[in-house]
C-alpha positions as CSV (number, residue, x, y, z in Angstrom):
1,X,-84.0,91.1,-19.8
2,X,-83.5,88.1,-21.7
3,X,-82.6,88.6,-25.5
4,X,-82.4,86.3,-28.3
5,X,-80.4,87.5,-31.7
6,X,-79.8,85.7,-34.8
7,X,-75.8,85.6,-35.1
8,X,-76.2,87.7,-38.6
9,X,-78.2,90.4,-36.8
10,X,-75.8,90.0,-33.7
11,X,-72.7,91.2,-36.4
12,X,-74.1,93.9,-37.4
13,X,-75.6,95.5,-34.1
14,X,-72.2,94.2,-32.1
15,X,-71.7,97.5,-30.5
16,X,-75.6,97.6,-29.5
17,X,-75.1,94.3,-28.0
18,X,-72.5,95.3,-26.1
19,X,-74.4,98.4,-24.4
20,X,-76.8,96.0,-23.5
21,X,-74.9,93.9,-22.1
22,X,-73.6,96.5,-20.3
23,X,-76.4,97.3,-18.4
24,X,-77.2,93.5,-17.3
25,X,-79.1,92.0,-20.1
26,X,-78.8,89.0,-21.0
27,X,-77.5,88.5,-24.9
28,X,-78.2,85.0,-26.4
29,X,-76.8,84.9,-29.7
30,X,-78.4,81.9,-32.0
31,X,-77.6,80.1,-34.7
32,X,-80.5,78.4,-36.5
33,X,-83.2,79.9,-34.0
34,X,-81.0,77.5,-30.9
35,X,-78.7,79.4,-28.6
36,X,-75.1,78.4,-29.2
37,X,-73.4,81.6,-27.3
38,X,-74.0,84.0,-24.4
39,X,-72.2,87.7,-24.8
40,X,-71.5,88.9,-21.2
41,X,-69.9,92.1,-20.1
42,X,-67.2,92.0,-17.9
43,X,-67.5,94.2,-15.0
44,X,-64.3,94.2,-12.9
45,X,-61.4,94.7,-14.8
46,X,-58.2,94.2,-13.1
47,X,-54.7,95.6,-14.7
48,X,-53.4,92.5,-16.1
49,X,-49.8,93.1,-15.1
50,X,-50.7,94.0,-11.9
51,X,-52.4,90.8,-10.6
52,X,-49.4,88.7,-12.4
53,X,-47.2,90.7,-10.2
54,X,-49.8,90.0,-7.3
55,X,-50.2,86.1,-7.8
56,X,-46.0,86.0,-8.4
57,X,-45.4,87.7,-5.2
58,X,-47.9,85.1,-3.3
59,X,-46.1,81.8,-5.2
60,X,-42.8,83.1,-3.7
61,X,-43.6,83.0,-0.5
62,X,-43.7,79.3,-0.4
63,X,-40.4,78.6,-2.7
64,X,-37.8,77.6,0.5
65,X,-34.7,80.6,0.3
66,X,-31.6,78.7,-2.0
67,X,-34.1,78.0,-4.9
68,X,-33.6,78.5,-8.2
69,X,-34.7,78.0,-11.6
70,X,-31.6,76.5,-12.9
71,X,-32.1,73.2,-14.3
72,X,-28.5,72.7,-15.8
73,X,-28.4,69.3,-13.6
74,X,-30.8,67.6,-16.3
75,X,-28.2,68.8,-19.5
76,X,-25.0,67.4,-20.5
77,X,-22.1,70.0,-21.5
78,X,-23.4,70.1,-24.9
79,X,-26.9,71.4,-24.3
80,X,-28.6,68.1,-24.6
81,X,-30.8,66.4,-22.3
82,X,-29.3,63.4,-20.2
């Protein structure tokens, strides 16, 4: 279901919103009777660290073996760029 909610009601009914959203509504929040955002409930939630980990382990792979991170090649002995 479709609903449209003035931005004012929207505040003060936020958790409501939110339920409904839950179950697949659709929430149109409006601002001078035109819709100007969409409140959407996320459904899959993935442990944040966990897929960093994930997406690190995958960007290794392709690094050839002798890389590093060290850029001391661009700085003079004094810190500064060269």
């Amino acid at each position: 279901m479709r609903i449209l909610i003035d931005v004012g009601e929207a505040a003060e009914r936020f958790e409501e919103m939110i339920e409904l959203a839950s179950r697949g509504d659709e929430i149109l929040i409006c601002r001078n009777g035109s819709p100007g955002a969409a409140l959407t409930y996320i459904t899959k939630v993935e442990a944040s660290m966990d897929a960093f980990l994930k997406l690190a382990a995958e960007g290794r792979e392709s690094v050839p073996d002798g890389t590093t991170s060290d850029h001391g090649h661009f700085y003079d002995e004094h810190g500064l760029p060269k």
